[in-house]
N, C-alpha and C positions, 0 to 999 in steps of 0.2 A: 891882471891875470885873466885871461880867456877861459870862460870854464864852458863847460856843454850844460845841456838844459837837464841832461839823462845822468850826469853827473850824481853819483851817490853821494857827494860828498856838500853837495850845493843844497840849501834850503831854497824851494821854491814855496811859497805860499800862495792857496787862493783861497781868496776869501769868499764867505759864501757859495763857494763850492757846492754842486750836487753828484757828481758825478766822479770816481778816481781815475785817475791817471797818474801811470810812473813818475814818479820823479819828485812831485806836488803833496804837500800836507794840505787840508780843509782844514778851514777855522769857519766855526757858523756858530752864532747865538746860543742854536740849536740843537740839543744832543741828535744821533742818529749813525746809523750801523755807516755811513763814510764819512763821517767828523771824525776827524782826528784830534782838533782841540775845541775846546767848547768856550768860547770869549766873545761877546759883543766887540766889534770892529773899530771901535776906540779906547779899547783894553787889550792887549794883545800880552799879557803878562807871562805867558808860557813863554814869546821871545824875546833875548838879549838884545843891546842896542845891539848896531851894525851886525846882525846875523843871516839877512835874509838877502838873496842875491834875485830873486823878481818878488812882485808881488802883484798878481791879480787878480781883477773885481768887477765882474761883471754884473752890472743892474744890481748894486749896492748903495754907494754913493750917494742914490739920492733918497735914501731912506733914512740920512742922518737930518739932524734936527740944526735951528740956527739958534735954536732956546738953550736951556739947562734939561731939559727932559731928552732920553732914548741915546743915541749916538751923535752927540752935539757935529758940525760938519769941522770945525777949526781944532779940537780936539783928535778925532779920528785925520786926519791928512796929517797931523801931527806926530801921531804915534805910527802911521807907516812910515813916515821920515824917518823916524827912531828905529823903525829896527830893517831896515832896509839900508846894506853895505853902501860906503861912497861909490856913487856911480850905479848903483842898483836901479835896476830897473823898474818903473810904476803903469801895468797896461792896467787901464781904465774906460771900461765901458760906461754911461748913463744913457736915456731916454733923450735922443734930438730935441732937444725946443723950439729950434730955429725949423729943424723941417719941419715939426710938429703945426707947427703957427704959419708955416707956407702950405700946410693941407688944409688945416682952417680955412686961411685967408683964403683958397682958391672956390667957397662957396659952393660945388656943387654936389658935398657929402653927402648919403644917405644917414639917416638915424641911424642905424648898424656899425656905418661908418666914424660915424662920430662917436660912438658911445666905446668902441674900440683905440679910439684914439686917447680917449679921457682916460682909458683905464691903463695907456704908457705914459700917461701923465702925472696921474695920481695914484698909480696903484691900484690891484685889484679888489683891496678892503677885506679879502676873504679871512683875515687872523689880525692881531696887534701887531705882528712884527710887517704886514703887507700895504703900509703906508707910504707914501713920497712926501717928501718936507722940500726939498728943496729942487731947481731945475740950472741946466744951462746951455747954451751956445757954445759954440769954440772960442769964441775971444773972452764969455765970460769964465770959462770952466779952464782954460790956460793962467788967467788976472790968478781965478781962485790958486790954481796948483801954483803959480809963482810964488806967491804969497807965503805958502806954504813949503817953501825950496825946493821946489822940481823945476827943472830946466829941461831947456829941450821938445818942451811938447809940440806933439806932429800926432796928423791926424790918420790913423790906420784903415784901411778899407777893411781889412779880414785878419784877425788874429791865429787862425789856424791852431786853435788847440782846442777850444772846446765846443759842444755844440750846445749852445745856450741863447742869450737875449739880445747876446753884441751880432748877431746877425738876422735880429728881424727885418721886414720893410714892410712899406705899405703902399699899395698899387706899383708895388716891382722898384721902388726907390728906399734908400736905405732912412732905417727909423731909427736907428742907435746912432748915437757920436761914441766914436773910438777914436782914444789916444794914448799914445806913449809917450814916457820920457823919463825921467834919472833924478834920482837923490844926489843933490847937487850942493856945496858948501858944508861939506862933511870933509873931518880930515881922515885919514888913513889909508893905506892901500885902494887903488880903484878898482871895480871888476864890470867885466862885461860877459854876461849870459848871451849866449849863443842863440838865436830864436829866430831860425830860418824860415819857419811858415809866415811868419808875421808880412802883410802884403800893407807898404804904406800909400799912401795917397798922393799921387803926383801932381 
């Protein structure tokens, strides 16, 4: 079934959310006047399996853990599998590595420069919850979502919904990895959300 994004009837979830828009519930850690549900990102227990027809996360991801402490990373990809309809959709913004480490590697940063880079790398440290644990590339952040049964991953230039951290860059090149792709090996009805701003990467 083709549903619209605007759909009353559709669960859109974003995680970490700051900002509302039509259509989208927030889930954050966080209590705050636009959460809608208050859950850590690997507990999502407010939804049913297969209930949620997108779900996404921008500059989340890598604030999960590969230990037992905070938002473990195999845990959370887990429970968005879970409650994300067969076929549902998974946009996923994180922190580029790979351009990250071709700004490095190109030597001629200022201090400024670099300490802004560290800080898409590792986070800005300003609270407990504002730490990065873990990083990726596209070939490793695809292994990771395989792993995890999402198929399909392709890499987005612009998501056109909200205005947040999946469209920083740095010196005019883009500094976020955006991808999409589908809860995949789930049985039940398929669905496909409608999401025509989304610009993918040729």
């Amino acid at each position: 079934r083709d549903v619209d994004a605007d759909d009353g009837g559709v669960v859109l979830l974003h995680v970490g959310g700051r900002a509302r828009k039509p259509g989208w519930r927030i889930v954050d850690v966080a209590p705050g006047p636009h959460v809608d549900v208050v859950a850590p990102m690997h507990a999502l227990k407010g939804f049913e399996n297969n209930s949620v027809a997108a779900l996404y996360a921008s500059h989340v991801l890598e604030h999960a853990t590969l230990g037992a402490r905070g938002s473990p990373l195999a845990a959370t990809l887990a429970e968005w599998h879970r409650v994300l309809k067969p076929g549902g959709a998974l946009l996923l913004a994180v922190p580029d590595l790979g351009a990250l480490a071709t700004f490095f590697a190109e030597g001629d940063l200022g201090l400024e420069e670099k300490a802004a880079l560290t800080r898409v790398l590792f986070g800005g440290q300003s609270h407990d919850a504002d730490y990065h644990h873990v990083a990726f590339d596209f070939e490793l952040l695809e292994a990771t979502l395989a792993g995890a049964g999402f198929c399909g991953v392709t890499r987005v230039a612009s998501f056109g919904l909200f205005e947040d951290s999946s469209a920083i860059t740095f010196r005019g090149e883009p500094a976020s990895l955006n991808v999409a792709g589908t809860a995949c090996g789930k049985d039940g009805p398929q669905v496909h959300v409608d999401l025509p701003s989304i610009k993918y990467v040729r």
